[in-house]
C-alpha positions, 0 to 999 in steps of 0.5 A: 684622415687623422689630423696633425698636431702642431706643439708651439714651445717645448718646455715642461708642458709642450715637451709632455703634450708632444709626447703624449699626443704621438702616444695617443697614435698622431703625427706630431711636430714640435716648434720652439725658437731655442735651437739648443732645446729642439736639439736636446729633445731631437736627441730624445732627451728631456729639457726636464725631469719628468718619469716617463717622458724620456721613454716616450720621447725615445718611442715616437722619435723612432717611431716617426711620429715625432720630431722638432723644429725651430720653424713657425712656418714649418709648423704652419704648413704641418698641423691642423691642429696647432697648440700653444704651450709657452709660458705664462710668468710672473712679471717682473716687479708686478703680480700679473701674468708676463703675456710676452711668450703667448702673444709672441707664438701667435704672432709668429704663427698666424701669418703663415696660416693660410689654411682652415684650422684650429689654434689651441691655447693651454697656457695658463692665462689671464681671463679675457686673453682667449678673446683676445688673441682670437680677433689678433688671429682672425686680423693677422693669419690669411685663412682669416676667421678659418683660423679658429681659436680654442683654450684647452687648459693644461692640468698636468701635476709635476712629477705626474704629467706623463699620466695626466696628459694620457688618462686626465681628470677631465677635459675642457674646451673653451670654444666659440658658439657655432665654430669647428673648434669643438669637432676638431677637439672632440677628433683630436682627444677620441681616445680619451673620451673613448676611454670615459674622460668627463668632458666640459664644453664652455666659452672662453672665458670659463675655460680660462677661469677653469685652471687659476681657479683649481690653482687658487683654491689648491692654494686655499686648502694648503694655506688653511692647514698651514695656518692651523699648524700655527694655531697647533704651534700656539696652543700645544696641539698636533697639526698631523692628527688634526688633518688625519681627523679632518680627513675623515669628513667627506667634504673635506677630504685629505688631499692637499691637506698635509701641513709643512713648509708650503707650496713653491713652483711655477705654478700656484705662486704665479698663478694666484697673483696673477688671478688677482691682478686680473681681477683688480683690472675687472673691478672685481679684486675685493672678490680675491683679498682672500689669497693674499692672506693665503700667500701670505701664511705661504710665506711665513711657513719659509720664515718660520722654519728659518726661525726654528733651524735658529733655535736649534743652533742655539739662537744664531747661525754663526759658526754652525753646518746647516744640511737642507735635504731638497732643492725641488718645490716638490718630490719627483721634479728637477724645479727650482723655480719659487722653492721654499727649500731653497728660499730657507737655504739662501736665508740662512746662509745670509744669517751667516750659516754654512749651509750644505744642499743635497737634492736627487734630482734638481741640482743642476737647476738649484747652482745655476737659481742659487749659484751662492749655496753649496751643493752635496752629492749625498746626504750623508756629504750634505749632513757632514759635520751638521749642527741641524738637519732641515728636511725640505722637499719630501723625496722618497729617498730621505723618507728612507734614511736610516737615522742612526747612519746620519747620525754617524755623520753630524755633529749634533742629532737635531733634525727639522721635519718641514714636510711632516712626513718622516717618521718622528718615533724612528728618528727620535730612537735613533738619539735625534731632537726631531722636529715639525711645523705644527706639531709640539715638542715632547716633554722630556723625560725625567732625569734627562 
């Protein structure tokens, strides 16, 4: 008999997994404590933007395979396999992980887990948590030590998660010597190891490390090009044909490799602070001043562009439109959380600019983030009577803009690429001053 699945917090990651996990053909419930979100998702409607989700979502409502509550105990009685899938945020004031949410689902679970089964953990967590919560379950549930716990890491990109959770780069189970939690595992993802998904089996510890190490060195590669681009600003070069030559090397390779504005979002942020602080607390911290330098040029890239939309008003914001293409830290996404596009925005506006934000997706989260800003419908509404056009969040829809239609709209033709992917030569036959992050302004030509 196929196991049930449990899904303990139904946010970004919990709704997906649910989703996904009834997908891969089980029975699957769904808890949360936020009644209104349950609703929202019993409706068959996302909490979040993500392609694809809804439609499963829509499928395995009416297929019975699906359905939400907010009851731990009704979850416990459900699953035998139950996975928690909260938050893991950056605290307050602090650079370490907020374990709040982690230990509030276990500590709402175990006392109803009167049964053999098995407790999977996704979130992302400080190395040493797993360990942790396994001796809380073993002390708090009734079936005791029957009450196995496990750490499955989550992988999933925004704006791909649909895809991750059904055909994953690979899967790892952090799992203790001698338990069920491996068999329970290997029976739950079937279907994938069927299919060739490569499968790691460690300890819990290296299970954990598995997720903030990706995150960090992601971080890693996206600062280094980043901070070539401002070597390339000091010394006339083009970072875009910098990273297309270092591509080329296999063991470098070209993704996350594009230069622009940096990364944003709830994840690699948080999680490489978190990383650090929990290595500070090993005595290990010396081994990570690497990624504060790395969050540092992160940061810059947000000041820097700032400092360019400045130029290009003429050294001042005073009395001057500024549009901001994007809202989301990426394309594909409503998230606002740590997004650069609206970290510029909100600076500029303090300098006194008048700033007009369109995104086609994450509006809604961008008012309620940065109620102070104002927000278009379009972008051609954003770009109404602007001075510069800050391109900031890379949707394929602004790559799409036909520059000479804006630029019936602004009032000067000036348009920041902090993403490095519009075309420079398009825009520039269209009578804009464009410019990048990283990437020289041409001379120009005589007589003008």
């Amino acid at each position: 008999m196929a196991p049930r699945i449990t899904v303990i917090g139904t946010g970004y990651l919990g709704a997906t997994h649910a989703a996904g996990m009834a997908e891969l053909g089980y029975e699957v419930l769904g808890m949360d404590v936020d009644p209104d979100k349950v609703s929202v998702l019993s409706s068959g409607r996302s909490p979040v933007f993500e392609p694809g989700l809804e439609e499963l979502l829509a499928r395995h409502l009416a297929s019975g395979r699906l359905r939400f509550t907010t009851s731990a105990e009704e979850a416990a009685r459900f699953g035998d396999v139950h996975f928690l899938c909260v938050g893991t945020p950056q605290k307050k004031g602090e650079m370490a992980a907020d374990m709040t949410y982690v230990d509030a689902a276990v500590d709402a679970l175990a006392p109803h887990l009167d049964r053999p089964c098995v407790v999977v953990g996704k979130s992302t967590v400080p190395v040493g948590t797993a360990a942790r919560l396994s001796q809380r379950l073993a002390d708090t549930a009734p079936a005791g030590e029957a009450a196995e716990l496990a750490w499955n890491p989550e992988f999933l990109r925004e704006g791909y998660a649909v895809q991750d959770t059904l055909r994953p780069d690979r899967l790892v189970f952090g799992v203790r010597p001698g338990g069920r939690a491996e068999e329970a595992l290997r029976e739950v993802y079937a279907p994938l190891l069927g299919a060739g998904v490569p499968l790691v089996v460690t300890d819990y510890a290296t299970a954990e490390l598995v997720k903030v190490s990706a995150n960090a060195f992601l971080a890693t590669k996206i600062s280094f090009i980043n901070a070539m681009a401002e070597v390339c600003e000091a010394s006339g070069a083009d970072v875009t044909q910098l990273s297309a030559a270092l591509a080329h090397d296999d063991r470098i390779g070209g993704r996350f490799l594009n230069a622009g504005l940096g990364f944003g979002g709830g994840c690699l942020p948080k999680d490489i602070r978190a990383f650090m602080a929990r290595a500070g607390e090993l005595g290990a911290d010396q081994a990570l001043t690497f990624l504060r330098e790395v969050d540092a040029i992160n940061m810059r890239r947000r000041s820097r562009m700032v400092e360019l939309a400045r130029e290009q008003c003429g050294g001042g914001f005073l009395g001057r439109r500024i549009a901001v293409l994007g809202a989301a830290f990426k394309p594909n996404s409503d998230d606002t959380r740590d997004s650069p596009a609206l970290n510029v925005a909100a600076q500029i506006q303090l300098q006194g600019g008048q700033v007009s934000v369109y995104d086609p997706k994450a509006l809604d989260n961008a008012r309620k983030a940065f109620p102070g800003l104002n927000y278009a419908e379009s972008a051609l509404e954003a770009a109404e009577g602007a001075h510069v056009v800050l391109h900031l969040t890379e949707w394929q829809e602004f790559r799409e803009l036909d520059p000479l239609v804006l630029g019936e709209r602004v009032a000067e033709r000036r348009v920041l690429d902090g993403r490095n992917v519009l075309d420079a030569e398009r825009w520039r036959a269209a009578g804009w001053t464009y410019r990048a992050l990283g990437r020289p302004q041409p001379e120009p030509l005589p007589g003008l």
